[in-house]
C-alpha positions as CSV (number, residue, x, y, z in Angstrom):
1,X,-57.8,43.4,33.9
2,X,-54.8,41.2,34.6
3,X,-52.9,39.9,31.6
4,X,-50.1,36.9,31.4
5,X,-48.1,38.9,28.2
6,X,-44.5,38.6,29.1
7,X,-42.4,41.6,28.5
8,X,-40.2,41.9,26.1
9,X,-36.6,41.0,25.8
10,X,-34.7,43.6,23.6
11,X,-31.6,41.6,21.9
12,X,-28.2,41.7,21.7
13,X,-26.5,44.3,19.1
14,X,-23.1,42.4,18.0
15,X,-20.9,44.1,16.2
16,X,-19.1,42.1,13.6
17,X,-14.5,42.6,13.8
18,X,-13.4,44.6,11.1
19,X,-12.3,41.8,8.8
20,X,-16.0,40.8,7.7
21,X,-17.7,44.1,8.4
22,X,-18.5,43.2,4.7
23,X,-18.1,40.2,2.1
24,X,-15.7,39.8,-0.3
25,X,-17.3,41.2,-3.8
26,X,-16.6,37.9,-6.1
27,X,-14.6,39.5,-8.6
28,X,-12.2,40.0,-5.9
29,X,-12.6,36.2,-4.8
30,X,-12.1,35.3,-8.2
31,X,-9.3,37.2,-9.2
32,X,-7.1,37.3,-5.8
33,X,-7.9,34.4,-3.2
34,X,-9.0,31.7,-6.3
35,X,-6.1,31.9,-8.7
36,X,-3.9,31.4,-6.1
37,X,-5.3,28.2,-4.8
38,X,-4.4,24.6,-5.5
39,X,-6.5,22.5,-7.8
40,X,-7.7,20.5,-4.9
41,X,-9.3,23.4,-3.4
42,X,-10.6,24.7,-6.5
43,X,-12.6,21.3,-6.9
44,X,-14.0,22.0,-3.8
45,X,-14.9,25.5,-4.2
46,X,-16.7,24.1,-7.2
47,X,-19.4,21.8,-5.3
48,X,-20.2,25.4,-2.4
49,X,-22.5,27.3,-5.5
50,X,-23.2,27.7,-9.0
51,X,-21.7,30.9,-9.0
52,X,-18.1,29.6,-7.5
53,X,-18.7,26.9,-10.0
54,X,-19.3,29.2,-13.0
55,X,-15.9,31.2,-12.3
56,X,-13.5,28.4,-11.8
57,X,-15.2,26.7,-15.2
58,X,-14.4,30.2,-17.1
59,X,-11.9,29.5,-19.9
60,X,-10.1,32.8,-18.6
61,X,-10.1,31.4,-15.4
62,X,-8.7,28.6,-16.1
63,X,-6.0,30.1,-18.5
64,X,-4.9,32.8,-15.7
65,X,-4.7,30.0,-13.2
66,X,-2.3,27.7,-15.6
67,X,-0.3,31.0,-16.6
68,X,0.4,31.3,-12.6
69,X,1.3,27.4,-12.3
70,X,3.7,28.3,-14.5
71,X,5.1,31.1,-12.7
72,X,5.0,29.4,-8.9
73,X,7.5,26.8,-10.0
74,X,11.0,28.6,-8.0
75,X,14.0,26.9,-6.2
76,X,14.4,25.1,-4.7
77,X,12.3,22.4,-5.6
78,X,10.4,21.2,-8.6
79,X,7.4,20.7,-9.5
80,X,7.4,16.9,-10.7
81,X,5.6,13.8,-11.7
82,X,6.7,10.1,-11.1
83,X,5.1,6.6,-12.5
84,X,6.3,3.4,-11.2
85,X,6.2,0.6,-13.4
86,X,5.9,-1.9,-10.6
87,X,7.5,-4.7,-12.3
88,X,10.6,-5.9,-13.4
89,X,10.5,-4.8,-16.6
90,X,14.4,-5.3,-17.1
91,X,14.2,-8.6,-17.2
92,X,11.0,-9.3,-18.8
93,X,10.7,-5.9,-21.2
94,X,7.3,-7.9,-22.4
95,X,5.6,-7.6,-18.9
96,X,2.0,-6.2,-18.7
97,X,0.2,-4.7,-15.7
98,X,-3.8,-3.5,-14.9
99,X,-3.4,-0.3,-13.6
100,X,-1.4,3.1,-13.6
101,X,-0.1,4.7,-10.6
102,X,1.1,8.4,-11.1
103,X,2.2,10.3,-8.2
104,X,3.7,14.1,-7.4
105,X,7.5,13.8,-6.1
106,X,8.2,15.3,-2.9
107,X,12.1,15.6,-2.9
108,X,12.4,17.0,0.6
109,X,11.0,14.7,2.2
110,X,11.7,11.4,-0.7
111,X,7.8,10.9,-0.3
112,X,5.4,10.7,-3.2
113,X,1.4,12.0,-3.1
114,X,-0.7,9.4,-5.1
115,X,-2.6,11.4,-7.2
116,X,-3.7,9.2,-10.4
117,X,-4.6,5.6,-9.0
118,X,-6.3,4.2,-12.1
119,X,-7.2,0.1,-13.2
120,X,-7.7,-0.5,-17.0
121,X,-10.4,-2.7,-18.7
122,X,-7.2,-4.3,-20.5
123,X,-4.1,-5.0,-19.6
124,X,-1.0,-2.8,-20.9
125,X,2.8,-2.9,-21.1
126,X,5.0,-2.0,-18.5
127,X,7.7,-0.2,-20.6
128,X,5.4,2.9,-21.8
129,X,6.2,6.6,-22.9
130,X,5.0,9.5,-21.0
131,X,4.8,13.0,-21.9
132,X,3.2,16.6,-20.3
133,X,1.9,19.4,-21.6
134,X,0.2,22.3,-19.3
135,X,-1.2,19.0,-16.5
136,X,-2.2,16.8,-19.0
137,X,-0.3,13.4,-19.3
138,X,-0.6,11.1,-22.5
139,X,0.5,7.8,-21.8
140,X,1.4,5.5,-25.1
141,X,1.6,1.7,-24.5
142,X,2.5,-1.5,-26.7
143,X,-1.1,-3.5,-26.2
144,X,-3.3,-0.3,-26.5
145,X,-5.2,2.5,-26.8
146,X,-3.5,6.2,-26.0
147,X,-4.6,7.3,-22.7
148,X,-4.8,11.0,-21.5
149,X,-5.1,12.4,-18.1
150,X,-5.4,15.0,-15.6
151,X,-3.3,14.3,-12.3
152,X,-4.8,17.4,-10.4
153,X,-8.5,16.8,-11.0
154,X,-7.7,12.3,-11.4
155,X,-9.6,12.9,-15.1
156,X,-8.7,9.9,-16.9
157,X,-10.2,9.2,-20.7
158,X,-8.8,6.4,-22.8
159,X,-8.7,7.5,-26.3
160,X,-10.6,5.1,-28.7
161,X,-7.8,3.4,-30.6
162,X,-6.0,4.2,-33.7
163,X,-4.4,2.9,-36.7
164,X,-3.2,-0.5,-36.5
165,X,0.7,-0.3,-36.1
166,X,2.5,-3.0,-38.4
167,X,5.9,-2.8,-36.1
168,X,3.8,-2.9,-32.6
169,X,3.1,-6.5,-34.3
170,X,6.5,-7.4,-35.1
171,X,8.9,-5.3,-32.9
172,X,9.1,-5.5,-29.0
173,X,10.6,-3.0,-27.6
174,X,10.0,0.5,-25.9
175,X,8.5,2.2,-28.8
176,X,5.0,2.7,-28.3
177,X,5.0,6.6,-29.5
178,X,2.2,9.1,-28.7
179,X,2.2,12.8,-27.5
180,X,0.5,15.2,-26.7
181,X,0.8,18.9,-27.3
182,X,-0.8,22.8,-27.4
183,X,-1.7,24.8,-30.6
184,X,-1.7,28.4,-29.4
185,X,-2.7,29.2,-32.6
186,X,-6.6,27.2,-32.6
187,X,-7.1,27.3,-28.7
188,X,-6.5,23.3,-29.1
189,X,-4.5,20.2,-27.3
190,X,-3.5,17.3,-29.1
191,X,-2.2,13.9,-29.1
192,X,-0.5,13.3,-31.9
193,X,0.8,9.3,-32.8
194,X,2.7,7.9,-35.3
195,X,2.0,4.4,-37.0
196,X,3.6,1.7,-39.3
197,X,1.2,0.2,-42.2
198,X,4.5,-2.2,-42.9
199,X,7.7,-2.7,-41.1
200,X,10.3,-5.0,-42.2
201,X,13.9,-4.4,-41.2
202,X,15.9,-6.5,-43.8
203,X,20.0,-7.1,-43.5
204,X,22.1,-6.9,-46.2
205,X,25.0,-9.9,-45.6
206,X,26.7,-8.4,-48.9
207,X,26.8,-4.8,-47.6
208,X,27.3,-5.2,-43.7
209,X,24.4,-3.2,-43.0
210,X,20.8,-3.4,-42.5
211,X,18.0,-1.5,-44.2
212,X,13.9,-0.5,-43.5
213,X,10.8,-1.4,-45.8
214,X,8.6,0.8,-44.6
215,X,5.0,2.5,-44.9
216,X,4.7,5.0,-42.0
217,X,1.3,7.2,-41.3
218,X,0.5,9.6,-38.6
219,X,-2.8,10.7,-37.2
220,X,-3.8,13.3,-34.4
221,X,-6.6,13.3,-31.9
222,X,-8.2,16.7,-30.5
223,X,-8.6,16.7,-27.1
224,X,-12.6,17.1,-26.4
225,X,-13.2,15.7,-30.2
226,X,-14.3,12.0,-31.2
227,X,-11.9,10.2,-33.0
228,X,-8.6,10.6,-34.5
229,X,-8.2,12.1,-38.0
230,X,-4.9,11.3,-40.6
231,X,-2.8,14.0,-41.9
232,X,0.2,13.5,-43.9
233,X,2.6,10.5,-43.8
234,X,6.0,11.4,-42.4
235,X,8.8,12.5,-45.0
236,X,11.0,9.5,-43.4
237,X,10.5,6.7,-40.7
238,X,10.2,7.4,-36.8
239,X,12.2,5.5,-34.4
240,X,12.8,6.7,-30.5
241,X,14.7,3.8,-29.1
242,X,12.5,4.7,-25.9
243,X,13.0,8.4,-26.0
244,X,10.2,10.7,-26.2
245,X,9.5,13.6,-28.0
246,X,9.2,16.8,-27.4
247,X,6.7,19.6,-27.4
248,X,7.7,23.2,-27.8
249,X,5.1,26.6,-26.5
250,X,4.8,27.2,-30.5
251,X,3.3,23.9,-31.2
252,X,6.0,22.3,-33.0
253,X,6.3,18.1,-31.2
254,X,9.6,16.7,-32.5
255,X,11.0,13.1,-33.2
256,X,14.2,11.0,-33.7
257,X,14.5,9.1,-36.6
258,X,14.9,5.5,-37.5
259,X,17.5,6.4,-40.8
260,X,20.7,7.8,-39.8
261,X,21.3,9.8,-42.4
262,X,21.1,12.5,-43.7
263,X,21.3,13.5,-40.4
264,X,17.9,15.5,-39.1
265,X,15.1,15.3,-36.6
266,X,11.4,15.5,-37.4
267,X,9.5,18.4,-36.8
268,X,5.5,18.2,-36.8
269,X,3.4,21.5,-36.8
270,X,0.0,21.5,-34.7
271,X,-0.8,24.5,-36.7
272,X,-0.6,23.5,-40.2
273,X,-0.1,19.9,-39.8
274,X,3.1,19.6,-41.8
275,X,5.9,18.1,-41.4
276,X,9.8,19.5,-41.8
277,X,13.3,18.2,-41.4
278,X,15.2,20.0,-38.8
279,X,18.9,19.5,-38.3
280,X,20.4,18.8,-35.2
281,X,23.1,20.8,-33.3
282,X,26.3,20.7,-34.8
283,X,28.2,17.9,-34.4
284,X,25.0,15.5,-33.6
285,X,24.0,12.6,-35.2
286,X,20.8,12.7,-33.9
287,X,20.9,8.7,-34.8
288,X,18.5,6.3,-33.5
289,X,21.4,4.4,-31.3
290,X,22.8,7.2,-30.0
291,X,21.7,8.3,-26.7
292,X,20.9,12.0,-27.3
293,X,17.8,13.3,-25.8
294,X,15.4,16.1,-26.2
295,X,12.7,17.5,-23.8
296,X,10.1,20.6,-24.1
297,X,10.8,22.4,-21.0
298,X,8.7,25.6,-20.1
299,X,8.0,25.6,-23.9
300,X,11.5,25.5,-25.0
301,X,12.9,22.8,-27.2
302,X,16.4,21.0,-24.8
303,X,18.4,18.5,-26.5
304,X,21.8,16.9,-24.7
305,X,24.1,15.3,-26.9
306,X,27.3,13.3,-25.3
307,X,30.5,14.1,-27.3
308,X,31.2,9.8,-27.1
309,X,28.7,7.7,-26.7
310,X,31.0,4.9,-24.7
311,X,32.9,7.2,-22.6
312,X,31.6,10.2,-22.8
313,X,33.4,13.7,-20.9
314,X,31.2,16.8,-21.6
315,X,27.4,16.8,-21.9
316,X,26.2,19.8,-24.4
317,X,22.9,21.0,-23.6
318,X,21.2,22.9,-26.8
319,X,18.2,25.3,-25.7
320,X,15.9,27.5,-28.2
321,X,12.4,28.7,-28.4
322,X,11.8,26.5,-31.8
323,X,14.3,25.3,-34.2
324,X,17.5,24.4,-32.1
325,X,19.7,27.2,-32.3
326,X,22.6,27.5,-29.2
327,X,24.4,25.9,-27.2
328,X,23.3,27.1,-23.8
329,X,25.5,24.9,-21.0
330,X,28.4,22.2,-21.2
331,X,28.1,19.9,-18.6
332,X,31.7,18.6,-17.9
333,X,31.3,14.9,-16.3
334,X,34.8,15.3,-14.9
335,X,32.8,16.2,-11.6
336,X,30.6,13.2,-11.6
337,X,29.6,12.1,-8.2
338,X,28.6,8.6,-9.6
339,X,31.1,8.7,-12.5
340,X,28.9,6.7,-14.7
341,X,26.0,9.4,-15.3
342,X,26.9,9.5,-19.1
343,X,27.5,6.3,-19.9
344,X,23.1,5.9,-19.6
345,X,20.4,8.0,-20.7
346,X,21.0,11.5,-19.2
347,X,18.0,13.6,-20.1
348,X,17.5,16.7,-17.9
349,X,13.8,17.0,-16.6
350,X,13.5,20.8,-15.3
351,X,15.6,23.6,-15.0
352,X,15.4,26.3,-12.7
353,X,16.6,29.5,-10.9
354,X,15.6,32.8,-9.7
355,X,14.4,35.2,-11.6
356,X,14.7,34.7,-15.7
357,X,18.1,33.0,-14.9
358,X,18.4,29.6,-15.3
359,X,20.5,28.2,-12.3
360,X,19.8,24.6,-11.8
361,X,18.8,21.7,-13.8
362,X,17.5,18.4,-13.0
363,X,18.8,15.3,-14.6
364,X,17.2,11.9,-14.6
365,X,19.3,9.0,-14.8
366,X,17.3,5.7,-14.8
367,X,16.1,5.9,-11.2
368,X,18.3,8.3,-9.9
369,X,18.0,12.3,-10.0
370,X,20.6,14.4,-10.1
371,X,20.8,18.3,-9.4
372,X,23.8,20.0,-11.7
373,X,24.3,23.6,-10.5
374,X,25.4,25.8,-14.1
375,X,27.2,28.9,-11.5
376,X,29.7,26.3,-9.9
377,X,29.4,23.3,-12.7
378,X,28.8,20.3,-9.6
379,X,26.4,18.1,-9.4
380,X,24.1,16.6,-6.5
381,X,22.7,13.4,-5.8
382,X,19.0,13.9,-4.9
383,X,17.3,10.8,-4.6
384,X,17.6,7.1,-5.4
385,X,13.8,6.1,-6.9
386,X,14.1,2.6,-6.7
387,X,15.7,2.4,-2.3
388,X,15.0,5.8,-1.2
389,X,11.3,7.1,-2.6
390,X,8.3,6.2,-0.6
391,X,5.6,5.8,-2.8
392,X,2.1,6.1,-1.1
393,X,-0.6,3.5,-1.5
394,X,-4.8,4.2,-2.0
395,X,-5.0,3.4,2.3
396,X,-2.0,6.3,2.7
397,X,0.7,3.6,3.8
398,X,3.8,3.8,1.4
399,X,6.4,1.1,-0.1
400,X,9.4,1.1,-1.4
401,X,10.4,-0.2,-5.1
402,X,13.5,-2.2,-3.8
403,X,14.2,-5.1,-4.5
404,X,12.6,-4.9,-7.6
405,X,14.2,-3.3,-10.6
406,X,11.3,-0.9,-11.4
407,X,11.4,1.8,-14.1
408,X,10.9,5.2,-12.7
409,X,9.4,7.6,-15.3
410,X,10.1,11.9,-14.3
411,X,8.5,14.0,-16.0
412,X,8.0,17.6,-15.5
413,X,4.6,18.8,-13.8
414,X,2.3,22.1,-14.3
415,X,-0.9,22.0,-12.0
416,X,-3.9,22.7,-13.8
417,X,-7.3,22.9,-13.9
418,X,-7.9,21.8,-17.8
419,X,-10.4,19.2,-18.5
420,X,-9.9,16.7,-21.5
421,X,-13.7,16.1,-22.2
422,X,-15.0,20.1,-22.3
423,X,-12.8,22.8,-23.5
424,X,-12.7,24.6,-20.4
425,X,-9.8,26.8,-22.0
């Protein structure tokens, strides 16, 4: 009997190269490819499984991948962050705008990568206050609420709003004063703000000099928590004359003050929610028209006093772990490329260098940035903000500021995967 049955075919044995004989086991994924990769990558990762999803969402993952952020930041470049303001805010220091653009600086190639492109329900002041902590930005305005964001993963939440401010009502100015900051100690991040219940600045013709009624509160807001909660009023009145605070690694977020003396800045515990009078470096008045600065940088406190405030020579740049203690460089402006970089705000943004040696650091002067090398005490002109930086639109073209007198606001960056909603950490 004659049957149709085809014979059979015997398949092809491949053998697989060498490099994926076998898969990766996941805690070798997880622990050598993953931490190593940038937020944007991680997002996607996050979307392939739930288990790839449940390792880049573990709080040790997440802490392992910030502590390495940390670490990649090397010469010769920075890690940094840049917000236009977009309008002319010199001459009209009242303007108001609908949205936020934040972007990542590029200084080799003067390009920016629009990361934060964000419209608000409400309108809010041009002229606001900035300030980092681990990839989270708070950004304090005039007309508003607080807002809080993640540049790496575009989270955005606007903070319901706080206390009424009595001098946001009667002052105009850039003073709107939030920031935000890490407790090591509870595992928590958070914004802290001050506030005026009254605010009347009354002049004395008789004595020549002007004096504050005050009644001054402050409140903090936990990151992942529901609505901000009081602690104790501040010792003595807050005033920044535009400059922000700063945050330390030990929790400590410090402020200038509106009285001149005794002479002291304000030092706020995340811990214990206290406040203390520090004093300033010797020989600073730490006053609130003098145009001294102070910025957490890599969890150290930096402040950079001018030894004249109308012709200043020698910048002095104080650098401790907590309470100010040393004088760490002395900038002398005789080398100046500009020879007006003192006469402004001068705050240094990053520094920098190989190893655990501090090289470089970055200065900001209104909408330039300058590089001062420490080893041969000369500084570099790295970019004009407002003629030279392409900033990139939401369609990927780019524009440039000029002619518009736009504020530039540096800050320094950390790329992280830390969400402001759950407590990923």
């Amino acid at each position: 009997m004659e049957t149709n049955t085809r014979p059979h075919k015997r398949g092809r044995t491949i053998t697989p190269p060498p490099g994926t004989a076998a898969a990766i086991p996941n805690d070798v994924l997880f622990s050598h490819v993953f931490l190593k990769l940038p937020v944007k990558s991680l997002l996607r990762f996050k979307a392939v499984c739930r288990s790839w999803r449940a390792a880049v969402d573990d709080p040790a993952f997440v802490r392992r991948h910030l502590e390495l952020s940390r670490t990649a930041i090397r010469p010769p470049l920075p890690s940094l962050l840049v917000i236009p303001s977009k309008d002319d805010v010199y001459n009209d220091p009242n303007a108001l705008f609908e949205d936020v653009n934040i972007h990542r600086l590029r200084l080799d190639t003067a390009e920016t990568d629009l990361m934060v492109d964000k419209a608000f329900r409400n309108e809010i002041a041009c002229r606001f206050l900035p300030t980092h902590c681990d990839g989270l930005v708070a950004i304090a305005n005039e007309t508003g609420p607080v807002f809080v964001c993640n540049p790496a993963t575009r989270e955005v939440v606007e903070l319901p709003l706080g206390s009424p401010d009595a001098k946001e009502e009667s002052y105009h100015g850039p003073d709107p004063q939030a920031a935000i900051g890490f407790d090591p100690w509870h595992n928590r991040y958070y914004v802290s703000r001050y506030f005026y219940r009254k605010y009347d600045e009354l002049f004395d013709e008789d004595a020549g000099m002007a004096t504050l009624d005050y009644d001054i509160g402050h409140e903090i807001f936990t990151l992942g928590g529901g609505r901000w909660e009081a602690t104790r009023d501040p010792p003595r009145p807050i005033h920044s004359n535009g400059r922000t605070p700063a945050c330390t690694g030990s929790g400590a977020i410090y402020w200038f003050l509106a009285e001149l003396e005794p002479y002291a800045l304000l030092k706020f515990s995340l811990r214990d929610e206290t406040f203390d009078l520090v004093n300033p470096p010797p020989g600073c008045t730490a006053g609130v028209f003098d145009r001294d600065y102070m910025i957490g940088i890599a969890g150290q406190l930096y402040y950079v006093h001018r030894d004249d405030q109308i012709c200043p020579k020698n910048l002095d740049v104080w650098v401790a772990a907590d309470d100010i203690e040393s004088l760490r460089y002395h900038v002398d402006l005789r080398n100046d490329p500009a020879d007006h970089l003192g006469m402004h705000g001068f705050m240094p943004v990053v520094s920098f260098g190989g190893g655990d040696e501090t090289t470089t650091l970055l200065f900001v002067l209104s909408r330039e940035l300058f590089i001062y090398d420490v080893r041969t005490e000369s500084f570099v002109k790295v970019i004009d903000a407002q003629t030279e930086l392409r900033y990139e639109r939401p369609d990927g073209s780019r524009y440039t500021c000029d002619p518009t007198d736009t504020m530039h606001y540096v800050l320094p960056y950390v790329e992280s995967i830390i969400s402001i909603r759950a407590r990923n950490y």
